[in-house]
NUDO-209318 format. One record per residue (C-alpha): residue number from 0; chain; x negated, y negated, z negated. Coordinates in Angstrom, 3 decimals, padded with zeros to 6 digits. Layout:
! NUDO-209318
+-----+-----+----------+----------+----------+
: seq : mol :     east :    north :       up :
+-----+-----+----------+----------+----------+
: NUM :   A :        X :        Y :        Z :
...
+-----+-----+----------+----------+----------+
END
This chain:
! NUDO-209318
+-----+-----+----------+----------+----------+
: seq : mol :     east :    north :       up :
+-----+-----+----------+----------+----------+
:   0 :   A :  027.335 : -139.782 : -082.208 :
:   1 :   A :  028.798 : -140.628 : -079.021 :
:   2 :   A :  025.280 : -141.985 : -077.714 :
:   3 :   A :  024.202 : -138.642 : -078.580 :
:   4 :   A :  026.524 : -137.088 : -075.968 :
:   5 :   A :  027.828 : -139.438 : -073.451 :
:   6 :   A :  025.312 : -141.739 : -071.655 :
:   7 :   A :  026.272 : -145.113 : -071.878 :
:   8 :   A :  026.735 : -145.760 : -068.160 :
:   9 :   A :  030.471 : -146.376 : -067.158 :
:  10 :   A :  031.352 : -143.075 : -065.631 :
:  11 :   A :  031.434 : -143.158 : -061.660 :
:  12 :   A :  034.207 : -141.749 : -059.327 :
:  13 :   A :  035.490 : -138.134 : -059.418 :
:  14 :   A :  034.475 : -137.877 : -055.881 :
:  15 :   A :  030.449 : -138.119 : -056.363 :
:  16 :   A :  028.555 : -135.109 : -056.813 :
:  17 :   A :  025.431 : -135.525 : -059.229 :
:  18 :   A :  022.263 : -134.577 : -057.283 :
:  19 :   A :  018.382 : -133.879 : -058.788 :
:  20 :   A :  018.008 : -135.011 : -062.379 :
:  21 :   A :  021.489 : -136.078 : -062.886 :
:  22 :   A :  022.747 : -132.699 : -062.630 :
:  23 :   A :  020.691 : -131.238 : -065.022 :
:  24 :   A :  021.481 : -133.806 : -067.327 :
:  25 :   A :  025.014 : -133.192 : -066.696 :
:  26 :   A :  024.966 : -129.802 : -067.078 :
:  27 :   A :  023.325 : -129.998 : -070.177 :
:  28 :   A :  025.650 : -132.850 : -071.799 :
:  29 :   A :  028.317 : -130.435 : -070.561 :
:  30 :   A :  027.133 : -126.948 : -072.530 :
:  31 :   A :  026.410 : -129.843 : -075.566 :
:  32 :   A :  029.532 : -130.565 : -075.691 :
:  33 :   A :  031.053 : -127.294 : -075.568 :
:  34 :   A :  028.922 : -125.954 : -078.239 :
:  35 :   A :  029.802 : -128.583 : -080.466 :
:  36 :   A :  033.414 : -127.706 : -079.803 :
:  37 :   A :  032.940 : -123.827 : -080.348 :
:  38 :   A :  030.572 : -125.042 : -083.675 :
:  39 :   A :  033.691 : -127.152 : -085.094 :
:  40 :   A :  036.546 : -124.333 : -084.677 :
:  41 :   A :  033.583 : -122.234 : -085.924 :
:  42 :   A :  033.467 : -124.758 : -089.065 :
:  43 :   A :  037.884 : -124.941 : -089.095 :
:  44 :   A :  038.236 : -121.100 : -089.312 :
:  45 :   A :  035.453 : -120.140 : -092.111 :
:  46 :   A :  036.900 : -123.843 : -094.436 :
:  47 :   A :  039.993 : -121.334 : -093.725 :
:  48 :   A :  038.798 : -118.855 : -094.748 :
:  49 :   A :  037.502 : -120.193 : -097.380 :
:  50 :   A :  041.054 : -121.517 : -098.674 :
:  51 :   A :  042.103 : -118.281 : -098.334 :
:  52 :   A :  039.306 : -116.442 : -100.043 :
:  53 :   A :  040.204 : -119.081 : -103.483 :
:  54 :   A :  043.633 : -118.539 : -102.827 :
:  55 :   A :  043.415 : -114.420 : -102.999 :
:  56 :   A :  041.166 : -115.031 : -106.244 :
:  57 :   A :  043.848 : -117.301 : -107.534 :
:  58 :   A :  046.283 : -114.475 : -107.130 :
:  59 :   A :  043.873 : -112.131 : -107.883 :
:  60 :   A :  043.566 : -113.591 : -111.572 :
:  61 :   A :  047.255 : -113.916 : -112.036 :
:  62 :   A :  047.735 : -110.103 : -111.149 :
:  63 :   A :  045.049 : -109.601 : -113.728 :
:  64 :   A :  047.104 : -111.454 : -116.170 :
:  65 :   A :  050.132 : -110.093 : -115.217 :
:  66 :   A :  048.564 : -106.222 : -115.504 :
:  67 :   A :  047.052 : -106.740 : -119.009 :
:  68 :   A :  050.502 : -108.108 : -119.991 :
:  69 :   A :  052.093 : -104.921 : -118.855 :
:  70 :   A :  048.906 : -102.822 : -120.434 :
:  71 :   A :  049.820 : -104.516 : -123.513 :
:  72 :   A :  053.906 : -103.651 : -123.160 :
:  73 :   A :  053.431 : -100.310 : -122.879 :
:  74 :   A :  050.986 : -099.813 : -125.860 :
:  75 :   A :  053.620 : -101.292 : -127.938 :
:  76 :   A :  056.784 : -099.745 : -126.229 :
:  77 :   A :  057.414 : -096.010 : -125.818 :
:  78 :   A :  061.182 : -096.122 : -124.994 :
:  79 :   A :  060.907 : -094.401 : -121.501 :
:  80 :   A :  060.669 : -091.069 : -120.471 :
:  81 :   A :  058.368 : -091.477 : -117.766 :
:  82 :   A :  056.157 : -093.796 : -116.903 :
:  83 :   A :  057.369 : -096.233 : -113.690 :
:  84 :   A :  055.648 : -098.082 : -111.442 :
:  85 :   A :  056.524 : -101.933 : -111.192 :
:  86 :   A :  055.548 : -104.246 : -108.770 :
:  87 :   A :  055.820 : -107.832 : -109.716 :
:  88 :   A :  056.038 : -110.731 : -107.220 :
:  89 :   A :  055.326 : -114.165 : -108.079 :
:  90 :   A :  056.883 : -117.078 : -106.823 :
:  91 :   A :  056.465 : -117.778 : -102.958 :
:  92 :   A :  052.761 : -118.504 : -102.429 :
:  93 :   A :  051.818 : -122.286 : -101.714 :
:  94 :   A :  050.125 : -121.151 : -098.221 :
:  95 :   A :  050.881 : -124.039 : -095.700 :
:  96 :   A :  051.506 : -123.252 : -092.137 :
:  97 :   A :  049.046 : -124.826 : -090.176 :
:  98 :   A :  045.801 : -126.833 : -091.801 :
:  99 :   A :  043.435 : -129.174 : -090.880 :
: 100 :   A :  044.548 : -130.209 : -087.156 :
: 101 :   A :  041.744 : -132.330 : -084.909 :
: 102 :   A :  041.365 : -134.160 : -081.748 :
: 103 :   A :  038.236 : -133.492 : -079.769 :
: 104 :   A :  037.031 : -135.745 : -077.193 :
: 105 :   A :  035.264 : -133.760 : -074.340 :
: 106 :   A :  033.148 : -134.781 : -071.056 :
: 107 :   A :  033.920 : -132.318 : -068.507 :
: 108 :   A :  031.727 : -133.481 : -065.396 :
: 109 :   A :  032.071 : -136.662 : -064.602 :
: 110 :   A :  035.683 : -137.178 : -066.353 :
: 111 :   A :  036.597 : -136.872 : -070.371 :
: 112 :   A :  038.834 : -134.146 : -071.644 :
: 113 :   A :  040.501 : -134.814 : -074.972 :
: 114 :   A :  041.786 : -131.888 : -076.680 :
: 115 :   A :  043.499 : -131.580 : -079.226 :
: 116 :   A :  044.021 : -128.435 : -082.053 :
: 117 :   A :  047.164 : -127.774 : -083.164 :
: 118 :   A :  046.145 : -126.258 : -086.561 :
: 119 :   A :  045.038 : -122.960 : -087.645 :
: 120 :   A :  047.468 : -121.157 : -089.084 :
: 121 :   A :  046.864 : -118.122 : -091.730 :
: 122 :   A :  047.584 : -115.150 : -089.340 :
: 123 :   A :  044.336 : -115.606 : -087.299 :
: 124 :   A :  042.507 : -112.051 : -085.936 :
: 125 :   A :  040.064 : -112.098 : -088.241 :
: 126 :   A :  041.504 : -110.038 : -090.431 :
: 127 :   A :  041.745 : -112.154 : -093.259 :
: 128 :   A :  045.627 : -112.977 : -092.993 :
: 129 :   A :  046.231 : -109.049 : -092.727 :
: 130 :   A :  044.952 : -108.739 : -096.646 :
: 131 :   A :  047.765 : -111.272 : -097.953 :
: 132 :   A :  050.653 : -108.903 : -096.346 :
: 133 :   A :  049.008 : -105.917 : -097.072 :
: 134 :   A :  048.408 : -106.558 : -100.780 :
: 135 :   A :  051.898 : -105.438 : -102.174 :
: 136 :   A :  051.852 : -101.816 : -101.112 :
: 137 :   A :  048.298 : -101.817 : -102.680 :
: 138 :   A :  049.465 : -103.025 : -106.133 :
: 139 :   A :  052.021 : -100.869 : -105.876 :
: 140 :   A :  049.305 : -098.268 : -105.296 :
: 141 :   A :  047.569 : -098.993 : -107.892 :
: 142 :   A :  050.198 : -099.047 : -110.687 :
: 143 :   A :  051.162 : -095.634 : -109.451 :
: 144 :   A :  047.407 : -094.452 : -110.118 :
: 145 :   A :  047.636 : -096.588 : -113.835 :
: 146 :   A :  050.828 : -094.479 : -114.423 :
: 147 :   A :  048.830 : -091.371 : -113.652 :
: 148 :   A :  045.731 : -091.939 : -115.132 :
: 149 :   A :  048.140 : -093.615 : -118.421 :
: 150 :   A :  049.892 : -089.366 : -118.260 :
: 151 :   A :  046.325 : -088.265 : -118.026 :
: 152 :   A :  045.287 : -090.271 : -120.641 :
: 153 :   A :  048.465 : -089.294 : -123.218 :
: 154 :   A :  047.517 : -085.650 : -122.008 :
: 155 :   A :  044.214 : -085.915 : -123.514 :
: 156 :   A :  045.307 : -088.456 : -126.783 :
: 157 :   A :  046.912 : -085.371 : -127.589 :
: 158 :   A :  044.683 : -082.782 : -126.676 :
: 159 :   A :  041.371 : -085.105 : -128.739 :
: 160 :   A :  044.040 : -085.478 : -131.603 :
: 161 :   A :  044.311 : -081.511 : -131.592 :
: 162 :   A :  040.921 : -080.725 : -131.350 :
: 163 :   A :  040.437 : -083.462 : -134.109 :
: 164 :   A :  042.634 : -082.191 : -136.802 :
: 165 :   A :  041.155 : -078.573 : -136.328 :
: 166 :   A :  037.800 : -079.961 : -136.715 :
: 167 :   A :  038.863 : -081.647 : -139.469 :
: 168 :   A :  040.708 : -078.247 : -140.959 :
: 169 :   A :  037.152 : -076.229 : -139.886 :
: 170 :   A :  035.102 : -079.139 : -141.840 :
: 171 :   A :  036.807 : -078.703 : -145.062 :
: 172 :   A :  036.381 : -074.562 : -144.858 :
: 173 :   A :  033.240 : -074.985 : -144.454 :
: 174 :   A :  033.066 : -077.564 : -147.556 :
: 175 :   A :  034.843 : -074.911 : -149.880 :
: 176 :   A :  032.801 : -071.865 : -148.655 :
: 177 :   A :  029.515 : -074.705 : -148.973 :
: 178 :   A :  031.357 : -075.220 : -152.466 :
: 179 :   A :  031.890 : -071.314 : -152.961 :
: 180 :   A :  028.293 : -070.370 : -152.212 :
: 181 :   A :  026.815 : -073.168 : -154.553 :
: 182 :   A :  028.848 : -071.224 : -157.034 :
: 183 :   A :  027.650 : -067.880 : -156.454 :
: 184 :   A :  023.985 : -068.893 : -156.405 :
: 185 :   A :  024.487 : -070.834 : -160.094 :
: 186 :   A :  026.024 : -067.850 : -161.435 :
: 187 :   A :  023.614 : -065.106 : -159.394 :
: 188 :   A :  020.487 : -067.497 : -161.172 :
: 189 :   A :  022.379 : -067.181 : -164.597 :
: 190 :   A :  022.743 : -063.551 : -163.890 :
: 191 :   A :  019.024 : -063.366 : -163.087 :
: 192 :   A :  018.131 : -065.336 : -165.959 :
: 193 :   A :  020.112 : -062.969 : -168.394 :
: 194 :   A :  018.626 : -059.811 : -166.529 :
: 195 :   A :  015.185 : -061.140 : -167.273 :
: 196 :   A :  015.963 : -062.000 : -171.153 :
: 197 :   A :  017.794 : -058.263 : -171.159 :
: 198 :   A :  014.260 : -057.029 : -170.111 :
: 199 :   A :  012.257 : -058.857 : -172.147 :
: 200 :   A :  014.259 : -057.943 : -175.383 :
: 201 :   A :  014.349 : -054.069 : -174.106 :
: 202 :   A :  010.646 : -054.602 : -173.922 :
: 203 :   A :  010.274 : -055.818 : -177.360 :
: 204 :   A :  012.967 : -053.549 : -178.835 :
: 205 :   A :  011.110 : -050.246 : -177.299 :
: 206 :   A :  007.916 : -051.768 : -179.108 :
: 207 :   A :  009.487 : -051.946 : -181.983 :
: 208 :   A :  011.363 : -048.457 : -181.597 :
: 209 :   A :  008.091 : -047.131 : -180.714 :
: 210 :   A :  006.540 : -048.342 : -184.106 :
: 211 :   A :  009.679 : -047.052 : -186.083 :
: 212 :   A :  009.333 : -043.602 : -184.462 :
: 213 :   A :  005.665 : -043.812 : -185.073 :
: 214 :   A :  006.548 : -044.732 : -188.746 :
: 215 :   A :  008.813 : -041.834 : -189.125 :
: 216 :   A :  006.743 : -039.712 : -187.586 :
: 217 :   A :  004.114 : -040.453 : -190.086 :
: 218 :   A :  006.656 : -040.549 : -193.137 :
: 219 :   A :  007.926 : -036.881 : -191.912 :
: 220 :   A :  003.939 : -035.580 : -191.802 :
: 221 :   A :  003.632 : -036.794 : -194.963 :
: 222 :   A :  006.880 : -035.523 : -196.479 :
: 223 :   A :  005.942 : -032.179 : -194.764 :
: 224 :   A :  002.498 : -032.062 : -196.288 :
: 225 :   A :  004.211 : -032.771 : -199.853 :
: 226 :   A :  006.101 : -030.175 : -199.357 :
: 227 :   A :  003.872 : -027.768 : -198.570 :
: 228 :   A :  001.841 : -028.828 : -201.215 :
: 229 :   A :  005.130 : -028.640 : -203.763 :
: 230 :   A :  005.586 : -025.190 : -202.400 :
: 231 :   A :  002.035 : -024.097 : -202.992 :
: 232 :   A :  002.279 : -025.465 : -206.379 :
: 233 :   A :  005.377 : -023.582 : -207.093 :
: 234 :   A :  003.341 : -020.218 : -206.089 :
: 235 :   A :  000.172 : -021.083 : -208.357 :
: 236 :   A :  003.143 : -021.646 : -211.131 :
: 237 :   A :  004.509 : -018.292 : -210.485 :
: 238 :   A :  001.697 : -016.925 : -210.235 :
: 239 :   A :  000.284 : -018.277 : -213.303 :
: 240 :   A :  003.375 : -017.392 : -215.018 :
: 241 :   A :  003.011 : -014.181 : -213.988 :
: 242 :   A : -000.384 : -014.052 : -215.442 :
: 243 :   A :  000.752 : -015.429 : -218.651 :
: 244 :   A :  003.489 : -012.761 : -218.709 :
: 245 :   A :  001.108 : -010.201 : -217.934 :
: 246 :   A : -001.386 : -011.339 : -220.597 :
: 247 :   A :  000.892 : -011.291 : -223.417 :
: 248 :   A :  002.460 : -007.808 : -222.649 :
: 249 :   A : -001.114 : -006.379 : -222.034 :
: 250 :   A : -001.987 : -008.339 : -225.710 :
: 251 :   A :  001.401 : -006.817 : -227.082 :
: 252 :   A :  000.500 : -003.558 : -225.610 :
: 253 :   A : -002.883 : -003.381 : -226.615 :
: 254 :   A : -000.997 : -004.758 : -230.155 :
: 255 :   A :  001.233 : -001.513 : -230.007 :
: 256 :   A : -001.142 :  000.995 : -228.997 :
: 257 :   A : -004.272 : -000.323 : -231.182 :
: 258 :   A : -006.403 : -000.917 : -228.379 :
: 259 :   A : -009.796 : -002.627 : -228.474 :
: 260 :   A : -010.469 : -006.140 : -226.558 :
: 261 :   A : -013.446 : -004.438 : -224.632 :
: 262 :   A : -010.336 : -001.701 : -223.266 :
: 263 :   A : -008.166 : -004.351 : -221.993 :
: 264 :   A : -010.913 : -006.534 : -219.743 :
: 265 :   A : -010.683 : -003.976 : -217.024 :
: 266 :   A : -006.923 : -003.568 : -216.839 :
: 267 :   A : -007.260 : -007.682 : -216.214 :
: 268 :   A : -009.285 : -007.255 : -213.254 :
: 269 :   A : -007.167 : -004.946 : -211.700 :
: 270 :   A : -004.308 : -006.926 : -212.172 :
: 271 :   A : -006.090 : -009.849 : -210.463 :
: 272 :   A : -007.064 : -007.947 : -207.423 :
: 273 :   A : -003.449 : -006.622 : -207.292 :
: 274 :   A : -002.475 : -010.448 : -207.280 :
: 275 :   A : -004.619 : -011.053 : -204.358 :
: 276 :   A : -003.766 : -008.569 : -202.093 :
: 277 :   A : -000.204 : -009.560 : -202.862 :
: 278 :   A : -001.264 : -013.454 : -201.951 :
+-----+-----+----------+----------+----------+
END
């Protein structure tokens, strides 16, 4: 490397000036140089920041660890009254001081410069240092927000919980009037069923009243026919009777008074006629 930027010839007095090419040359071993310097600080601070990028992420993992640990507490304790924010340090970080000091060997003109770094320590103003002191009033931030959003969160346990029991009280009215209604239609279809056996049976029993009637009307026609018949009868009988009576007092008569047969045929038809008009 050093043939790369010094030339090998022994450097000359401080006195001479560099004319033409050597100049140039010069000149451009000079910005070399200081552009390897600037590239090598450049190199120091991001390996810093690098450090302190695994460092936060170290400390980032154990504040993880350390917040599910206190997630998991307060699931399992509800002693307290209110919920209160806790910050937690750990021990005292392992950040060292100063890191990765260097000696630099420079050509400045015609004469060497060797410089030497001191370290870089972890306030540098980048901005990266500022995160490490600023992280504490952040956590502390941020367990005030868990305690809010852990209220919140009891606020609507409660509230789902509510909701949940009177959708559990609606669900089972609904299963007894769903129960009720499966009732009603199994006893409305039995009620159907006997309406439509009623009607049937009043169908068949007004056929059969129907023929009964039509039976009795029949039986009375014929009982009133007999008894017209009977009561004509009874008149013939009379009637004849009376003829009969008539015969044997005309015979008894014609007896008494000596009267001839040929006499008494006239008197007969007159009786007759006298029967008819009476008829």
């Amino acid at each position: 490397m050093n043939s790369l930027f010094f030339s090998d010839t022994p450097p000359g007095p401080m006195c001479n000036v560099p004319t033409g090419s050597g100049a140039v040359t010069s000149a451009l071993r000079n910005d070399l140089g200081s552009n390897i310097h600037v590239l090598k600080t450049l190199n120091l601070r991001f390996r810093c920041f690098l450090a302190k990028v695994h460092e936060l992420e170290r400390r980032n993992k154990l504040l993880e660890s350390q917040l599910q640990q206190a997630l998991l507490r307060t699931q399992y304790r509800h002693l307290y009254a209110r919920d209160v924010a806790v910050q937690t340090d750990g021990p005292d970080s392992r950040l060292p001081g100063t890191i990765w000091s260097f000696t630099h060997v420079r050509r400045q003109g015609e004469r060497l410069e060797t410089l030497r770094g001191p370290g870089l320590s972890w306030s540098h103003p980048d901005g990266v240092g500022v995160q490490i002191d600023t992280i504490t009033p952040e956590l502390r931030a941020l367990y005030n927000v868990l305690a809010k959003v852990k209220r919140e969160r009891d606020e609507y346990r409660k509230k789902w919980e509510e909701e949940l029991s009177k959708r559990e009280q609606l669900e089972s009215t609904v299963e007894t009037m769903q129960q009720s209604a499966q009732e009603s239609t199994e006893v409305q279809d039995e009620l159907s069923e006997k309406v439509d056996r009623l009607k049937a049976e009043l169908v068949v029993f007004k056929s059969l009243m129907t023929d009964q009637m039509s039976d009795l009307d029949t039986q009375i026609q014929e009982k009133a026919r007999r008894v017209d018949m009977d009561i004509c009868r009874r008149i013939d009988i009379t009637a004849k009777l009376c003829d009969v009576a008539q015969q044997r007092n005309s015979e008894d008569m014609s007896k008494m008074f000596n009267v001839s047969p040929a006499r008494s045929l006239p008197e007969r038809g007159a009786v007759a006629c006298c029967r008819k008009k009476r008829a």
